[in-house]
Every structure is written in C-alpha cells, then in structure tokens.
GUFI-358561 format. One record per atom (N, C-alpha, C): atom name; residue in one letter; x, z, y. Coordinates in steps of 0.05 Angstrom, whole numbers. Layout:
N
CA,A,X,Z,Y
...
***
This chain:
162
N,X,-411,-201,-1380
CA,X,-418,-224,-1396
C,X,-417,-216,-1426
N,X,-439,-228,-1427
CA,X,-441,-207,-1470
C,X,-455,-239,-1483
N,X,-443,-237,-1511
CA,X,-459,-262,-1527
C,X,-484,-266,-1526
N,X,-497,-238,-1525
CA,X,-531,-246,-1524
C,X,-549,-258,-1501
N,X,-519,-258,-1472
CA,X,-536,-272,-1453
C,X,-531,-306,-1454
N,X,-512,-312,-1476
CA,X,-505,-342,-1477
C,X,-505,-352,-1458
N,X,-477,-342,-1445
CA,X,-467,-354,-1417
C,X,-467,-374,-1426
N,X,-452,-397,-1394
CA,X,-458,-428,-1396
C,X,-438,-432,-1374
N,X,-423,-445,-1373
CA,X,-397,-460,-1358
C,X,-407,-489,-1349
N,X,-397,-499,-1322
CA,X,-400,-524,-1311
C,X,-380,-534,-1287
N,X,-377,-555,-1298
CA,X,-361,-571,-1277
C,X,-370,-601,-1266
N,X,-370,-606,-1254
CA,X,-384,-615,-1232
C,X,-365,-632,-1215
N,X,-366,-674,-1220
CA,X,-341,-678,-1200
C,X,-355,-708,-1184
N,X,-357,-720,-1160
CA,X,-367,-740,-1150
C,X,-346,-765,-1156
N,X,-363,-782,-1168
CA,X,-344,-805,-1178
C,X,-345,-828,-1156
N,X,-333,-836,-1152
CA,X,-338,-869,-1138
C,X,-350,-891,-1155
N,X,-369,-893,-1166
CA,X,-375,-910,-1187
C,X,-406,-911,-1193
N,X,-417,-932,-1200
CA,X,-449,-943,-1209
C,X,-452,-913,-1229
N,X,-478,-894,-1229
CA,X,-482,-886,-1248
C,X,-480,-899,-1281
N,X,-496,-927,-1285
CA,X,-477,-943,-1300
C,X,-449,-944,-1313
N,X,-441,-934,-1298
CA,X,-403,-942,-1300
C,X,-398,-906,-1315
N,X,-413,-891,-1301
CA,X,-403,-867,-1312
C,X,-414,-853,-1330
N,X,-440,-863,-1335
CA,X,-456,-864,-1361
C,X,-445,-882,-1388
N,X,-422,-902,-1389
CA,X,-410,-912,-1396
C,X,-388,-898,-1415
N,X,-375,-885,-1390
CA,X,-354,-867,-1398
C,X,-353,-836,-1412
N,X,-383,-827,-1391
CA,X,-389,-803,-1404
C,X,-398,-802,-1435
N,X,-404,-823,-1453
CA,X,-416,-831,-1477
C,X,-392,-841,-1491
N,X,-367,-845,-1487
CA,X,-344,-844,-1499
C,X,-336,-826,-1511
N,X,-343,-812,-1541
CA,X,-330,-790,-1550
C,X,-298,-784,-1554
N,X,-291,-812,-1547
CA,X,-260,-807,-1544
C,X,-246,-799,-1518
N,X,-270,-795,-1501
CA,X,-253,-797,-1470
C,X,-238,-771,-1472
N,X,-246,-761,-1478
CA,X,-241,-723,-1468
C,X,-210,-722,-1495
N,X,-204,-745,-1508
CA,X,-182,-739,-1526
C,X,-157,-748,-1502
N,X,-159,-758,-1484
CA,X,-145,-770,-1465
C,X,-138,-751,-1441
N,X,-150,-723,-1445
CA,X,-146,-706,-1423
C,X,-134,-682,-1429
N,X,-128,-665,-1414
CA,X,-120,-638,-1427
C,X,-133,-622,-1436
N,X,-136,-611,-1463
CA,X,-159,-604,-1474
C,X,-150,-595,-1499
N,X,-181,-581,-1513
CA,X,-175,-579,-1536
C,X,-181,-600,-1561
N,X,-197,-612,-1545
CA,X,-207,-640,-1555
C,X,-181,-670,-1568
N,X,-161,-667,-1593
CA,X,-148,-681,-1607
C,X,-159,-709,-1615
N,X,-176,-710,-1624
CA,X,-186,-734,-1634
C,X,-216,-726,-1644
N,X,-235,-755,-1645
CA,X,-264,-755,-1643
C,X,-268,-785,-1657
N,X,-288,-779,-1678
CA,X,-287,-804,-1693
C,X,-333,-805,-1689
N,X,-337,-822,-1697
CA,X,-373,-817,-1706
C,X,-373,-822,-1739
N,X,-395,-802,-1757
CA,X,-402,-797,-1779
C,X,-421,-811,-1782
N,X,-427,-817,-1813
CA,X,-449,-826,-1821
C,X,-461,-856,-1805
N,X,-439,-870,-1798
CA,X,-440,-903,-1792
C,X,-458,-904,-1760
N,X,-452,-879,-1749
CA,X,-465,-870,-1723
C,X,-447,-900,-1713
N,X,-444,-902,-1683
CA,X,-429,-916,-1674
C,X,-436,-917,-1629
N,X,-456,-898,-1632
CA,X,-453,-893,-1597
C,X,-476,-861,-1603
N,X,-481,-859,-1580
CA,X,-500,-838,-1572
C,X,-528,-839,-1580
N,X,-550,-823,-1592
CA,X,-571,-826,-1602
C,X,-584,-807,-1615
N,X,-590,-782,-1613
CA,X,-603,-758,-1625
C,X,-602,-768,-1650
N,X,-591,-741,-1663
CA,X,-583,-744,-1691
C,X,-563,-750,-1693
N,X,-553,-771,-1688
CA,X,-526,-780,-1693
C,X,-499,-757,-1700
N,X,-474,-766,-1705
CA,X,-465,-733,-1714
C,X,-438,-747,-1707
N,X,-420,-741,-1703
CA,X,-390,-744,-1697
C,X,-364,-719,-1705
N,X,-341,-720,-1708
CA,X,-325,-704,-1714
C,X,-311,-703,-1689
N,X,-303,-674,-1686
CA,X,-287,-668,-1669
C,X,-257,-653,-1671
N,X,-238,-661,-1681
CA,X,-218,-644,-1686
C,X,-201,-627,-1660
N,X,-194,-610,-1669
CA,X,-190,-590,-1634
C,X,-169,-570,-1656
N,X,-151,-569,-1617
CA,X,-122,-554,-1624
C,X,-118,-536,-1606
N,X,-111,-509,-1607
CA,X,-104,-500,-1583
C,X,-79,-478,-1594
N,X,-63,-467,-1581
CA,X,-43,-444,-1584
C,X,-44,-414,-1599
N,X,-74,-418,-1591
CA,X,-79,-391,-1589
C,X,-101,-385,-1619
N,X,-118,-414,-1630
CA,X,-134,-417,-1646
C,X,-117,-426,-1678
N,X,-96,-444,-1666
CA,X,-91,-465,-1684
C,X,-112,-487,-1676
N,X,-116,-506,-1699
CA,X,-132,-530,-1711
C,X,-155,-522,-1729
N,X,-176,-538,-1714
CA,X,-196,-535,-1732
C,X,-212,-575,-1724
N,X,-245,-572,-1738
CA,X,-253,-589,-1743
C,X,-277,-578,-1732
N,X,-295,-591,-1719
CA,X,-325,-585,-1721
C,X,-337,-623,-1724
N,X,-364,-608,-1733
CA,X,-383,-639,-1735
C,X,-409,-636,-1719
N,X,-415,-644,-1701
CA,X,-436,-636,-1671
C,X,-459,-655,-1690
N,X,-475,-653,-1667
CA,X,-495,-666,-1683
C,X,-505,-679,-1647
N,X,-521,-695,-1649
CA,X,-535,-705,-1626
C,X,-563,-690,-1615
N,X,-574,-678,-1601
CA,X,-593,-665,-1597
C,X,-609,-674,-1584
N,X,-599,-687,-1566
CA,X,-626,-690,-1532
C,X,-605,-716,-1518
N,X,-624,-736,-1514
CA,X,-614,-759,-1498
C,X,-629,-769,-1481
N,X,-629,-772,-1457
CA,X,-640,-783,-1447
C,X,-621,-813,-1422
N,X,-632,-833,-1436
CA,X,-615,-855,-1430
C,X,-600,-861,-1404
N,X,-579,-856,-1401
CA,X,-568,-867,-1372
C,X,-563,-833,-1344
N,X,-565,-823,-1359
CA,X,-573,-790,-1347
C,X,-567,-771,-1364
N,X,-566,-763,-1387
CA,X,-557,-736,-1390
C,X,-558,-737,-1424
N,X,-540,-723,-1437
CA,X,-544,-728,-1478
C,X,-522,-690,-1477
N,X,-531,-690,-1495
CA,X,-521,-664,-1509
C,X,-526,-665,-1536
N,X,-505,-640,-1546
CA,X,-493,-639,-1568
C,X,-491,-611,-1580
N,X,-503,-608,-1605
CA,X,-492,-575,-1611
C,X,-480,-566,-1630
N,X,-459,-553,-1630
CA,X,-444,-551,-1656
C,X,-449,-522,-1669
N,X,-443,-519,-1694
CA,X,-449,-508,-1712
C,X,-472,-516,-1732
N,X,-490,-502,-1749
CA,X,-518,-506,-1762
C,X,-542,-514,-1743
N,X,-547,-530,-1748
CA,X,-573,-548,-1734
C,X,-593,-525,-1723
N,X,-595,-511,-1743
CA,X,-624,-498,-1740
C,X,-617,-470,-1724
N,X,-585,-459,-1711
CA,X,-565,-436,-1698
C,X,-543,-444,-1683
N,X,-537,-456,-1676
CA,X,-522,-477,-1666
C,X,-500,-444,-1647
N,X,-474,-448,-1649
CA,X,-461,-434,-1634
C,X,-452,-437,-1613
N,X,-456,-469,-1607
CA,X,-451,-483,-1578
C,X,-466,-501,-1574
N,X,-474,-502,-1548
CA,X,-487,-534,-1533
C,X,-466,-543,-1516
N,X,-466,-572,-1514
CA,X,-448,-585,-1497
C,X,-470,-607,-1481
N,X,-464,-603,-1459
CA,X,-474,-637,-1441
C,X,-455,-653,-1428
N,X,-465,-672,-1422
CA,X,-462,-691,-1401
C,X,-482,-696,-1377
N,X,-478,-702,-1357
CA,X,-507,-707,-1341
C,X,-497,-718,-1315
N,X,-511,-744,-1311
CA,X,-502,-767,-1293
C,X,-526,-766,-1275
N,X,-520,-761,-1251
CA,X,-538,-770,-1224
C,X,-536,-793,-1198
N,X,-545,-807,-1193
CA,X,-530,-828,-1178
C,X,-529,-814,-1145
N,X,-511,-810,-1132
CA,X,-503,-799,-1112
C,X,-498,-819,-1086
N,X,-514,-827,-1067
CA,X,-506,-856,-1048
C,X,-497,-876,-1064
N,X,-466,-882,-1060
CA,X,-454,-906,-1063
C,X,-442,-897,-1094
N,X,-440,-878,-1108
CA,X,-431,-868,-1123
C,X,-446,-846,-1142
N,X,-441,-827,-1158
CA,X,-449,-816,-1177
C,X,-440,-786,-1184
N,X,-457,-769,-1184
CA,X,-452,-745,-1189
C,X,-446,-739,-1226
N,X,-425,-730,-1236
CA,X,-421,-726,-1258
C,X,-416,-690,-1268
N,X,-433,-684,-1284
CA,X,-428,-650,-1304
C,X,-417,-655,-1322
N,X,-404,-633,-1333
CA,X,-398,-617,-1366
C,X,-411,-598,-1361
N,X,-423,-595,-1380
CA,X,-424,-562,-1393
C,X,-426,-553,-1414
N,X,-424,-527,-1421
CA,X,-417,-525,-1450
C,X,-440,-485,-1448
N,X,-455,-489,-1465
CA,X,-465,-449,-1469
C,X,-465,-443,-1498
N,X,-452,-418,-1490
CA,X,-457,-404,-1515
C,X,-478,-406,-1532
N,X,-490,-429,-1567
CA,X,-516,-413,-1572
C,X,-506,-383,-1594
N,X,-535,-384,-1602
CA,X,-539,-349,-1623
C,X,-523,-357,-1643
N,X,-519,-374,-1663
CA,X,-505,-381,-1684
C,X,-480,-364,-1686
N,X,-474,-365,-1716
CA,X,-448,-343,-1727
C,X,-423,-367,-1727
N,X,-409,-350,-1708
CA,X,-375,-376,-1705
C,X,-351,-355,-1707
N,X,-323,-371,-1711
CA,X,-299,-351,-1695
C,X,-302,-330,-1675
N,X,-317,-342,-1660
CA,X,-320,-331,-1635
C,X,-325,-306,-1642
N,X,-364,-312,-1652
CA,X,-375,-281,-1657
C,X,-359,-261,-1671
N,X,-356,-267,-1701
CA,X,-327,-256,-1709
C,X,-312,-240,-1696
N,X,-298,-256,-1684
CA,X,-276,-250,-1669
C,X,-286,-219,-1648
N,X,-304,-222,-1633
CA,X,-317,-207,-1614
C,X,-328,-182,-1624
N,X,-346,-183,-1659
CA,X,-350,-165,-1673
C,X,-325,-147,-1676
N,X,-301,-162,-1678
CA,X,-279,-144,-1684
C,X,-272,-126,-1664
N,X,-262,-139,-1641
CA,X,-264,-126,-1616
C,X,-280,-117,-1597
N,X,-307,-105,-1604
CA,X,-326,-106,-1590
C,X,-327,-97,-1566
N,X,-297,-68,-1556
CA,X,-295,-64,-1524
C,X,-283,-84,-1507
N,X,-273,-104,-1519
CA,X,-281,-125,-1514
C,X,-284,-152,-1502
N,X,-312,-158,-1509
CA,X,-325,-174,-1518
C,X,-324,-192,-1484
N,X,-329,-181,-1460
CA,X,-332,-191,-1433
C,X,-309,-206,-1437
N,X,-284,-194,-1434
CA,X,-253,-201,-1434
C,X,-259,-225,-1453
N,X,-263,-227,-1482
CA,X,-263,-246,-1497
C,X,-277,-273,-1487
N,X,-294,-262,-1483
CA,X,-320,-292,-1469
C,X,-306,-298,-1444
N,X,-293,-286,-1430
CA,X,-282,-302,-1400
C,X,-254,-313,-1404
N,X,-250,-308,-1433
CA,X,-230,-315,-1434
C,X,-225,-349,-1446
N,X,-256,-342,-1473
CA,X,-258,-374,-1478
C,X,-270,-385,-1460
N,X,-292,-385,-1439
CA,X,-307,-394,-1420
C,X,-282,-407,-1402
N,X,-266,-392,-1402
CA,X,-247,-403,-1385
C,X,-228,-428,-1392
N,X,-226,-424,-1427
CA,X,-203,-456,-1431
C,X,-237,-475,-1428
N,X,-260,-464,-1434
CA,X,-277,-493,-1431
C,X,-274,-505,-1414
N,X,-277,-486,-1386
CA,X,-273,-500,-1358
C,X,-264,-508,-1351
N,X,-235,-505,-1360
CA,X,-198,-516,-1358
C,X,-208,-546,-1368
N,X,-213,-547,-1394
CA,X,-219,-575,-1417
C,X,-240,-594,-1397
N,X,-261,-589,-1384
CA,X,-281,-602,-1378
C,X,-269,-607,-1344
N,X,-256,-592,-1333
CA,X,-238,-604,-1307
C,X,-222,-617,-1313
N,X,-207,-619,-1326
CA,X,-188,-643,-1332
C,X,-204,-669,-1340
N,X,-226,-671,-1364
CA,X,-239,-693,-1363
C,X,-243,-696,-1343
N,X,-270,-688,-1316
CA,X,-273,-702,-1302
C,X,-258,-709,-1284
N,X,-235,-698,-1278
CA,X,-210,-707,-1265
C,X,-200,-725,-1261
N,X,-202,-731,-1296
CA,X,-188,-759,-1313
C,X,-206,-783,-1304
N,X,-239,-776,-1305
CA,X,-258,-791,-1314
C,X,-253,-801,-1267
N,X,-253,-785,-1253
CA,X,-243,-788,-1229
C,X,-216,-817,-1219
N,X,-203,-808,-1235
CA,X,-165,-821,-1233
C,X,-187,-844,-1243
N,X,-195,-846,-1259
CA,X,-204,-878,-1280
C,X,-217,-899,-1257
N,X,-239,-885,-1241
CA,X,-247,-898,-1227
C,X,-247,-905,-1195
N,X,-226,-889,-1193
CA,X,-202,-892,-1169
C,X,-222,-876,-1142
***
C-alpha cells in the first residue's frame, strides 16, 4: 500500500431502521463525537447548519499518538437520503475523502463509512516522506485507527437503533 494508490477503508453495518431514520443520523456531524474515535467535537462554519455541498464544518480530533489538531472539511457530493461526502484539506488537493452511504435493505438499511486517501500535502505525507521504508507500515497503520473510528460509529449508530 503506497500513497499514490490512495487506498480507501470501509465499514459496512445493517441497521434495523427506515433508511430515513439512518440518513438522519448519518448527517449528524456530531454523531461520531459520541463514539470511540478521533472525532472530539464538530461544529458547522459559515452559518452552514445541515448537509449541502459546500457547506464547511470543523472538526477537532485527538489521538495519543498525533496529539490535537483541527481540520475544516468542506461538503463535496450529496446526494439526498443516500450518500454525502466530505474532503479535507485544500479544495482544489484534498488529502482525504470521507462518506456516508445509506441503502434500504428489506425491513431495514444498509449503512458505510469510508474514508481514502486523496493527493493533497498533510501530516501524513510528511510524515511518510520522512520515513519512506516505511511508508506501507505507516498507511496500515493510519488506515487502521480509521477503521477502528468508523466501527465504533456504526456500532454506536447500531446500539441507537436497537
């Protein structure tokens, strides 16, 4: 796994619930502050106030191994009731994409995270430039708290709806 193939992580959990109900939840930027994660607190910028391309929100994030930092995502791609993503870094290089993505499943609803690497210059790259033998070890290593962070949401987002 190398940066230039901009791996991509997913998790994947069947809810008991109206796609409705979990399209609901999944559009809560606060949910994921409620799980185990790196995800601290989540506010919306610029008088945003739900989901809507463009839109922009803060994300403050903590982990052991990073410290604390801040990012400001931006809204990218929505499509109502089904799926919205998010990319952080510079608009126009973005060093991450994030989704959501809601399917209605029988009586209930299929729910994703995912999160891929984009090209944009972050910690990360940095970090990886430094150590470039490496770089595999490094990426499976963040790929791995994403997966950790995005199983616990839908875990959480699981327990919520019994």
């Amino acid at each position: 796994m190398l940066m230039r193939d901009t791996p991509t992580v997913e998790v994947t959990e069947r809810l008991s619930c109206s796609p409705e109900r979990a399209w609901e939840l999944v559009t809560d930027i606060e949910l994921p502050t409620r799980a185990a994660g790196e995800l601290k607190r989540a506010e919306w910028l610029d008088g945003a106030t739900g989901v809507a391309v463009g839109a922009r929100f803060r994300g403050h994030n903590a982990n052991a191994q990073l410290g604390e930092w801040s990012t400001d995502p931006q809204i990218v791609e929505v499509e109502d009731g089904r799926r919205w993503v998010w990319s952080v870094g510079p608009v126009d290089d973005p060093f991450s994409f994030w989704g959501f993505e809601v399917d209605a499943d029988g009586d209930g609803s299929i729910v994703r995270q995912w999160a891929k690497v984009g090209t944009g210059r972050s910690p990360l790259t940095d970090f990886v430039e430094q150590h470039p033998g490496k770089e595999a070890a490094i990426l499976e290593g963040r790929m791995s708290v994403w997966r950790d962070g995005m199983a616990a949401n839908l875990a959480m987002l699981k327990a919520l709806v019994g």
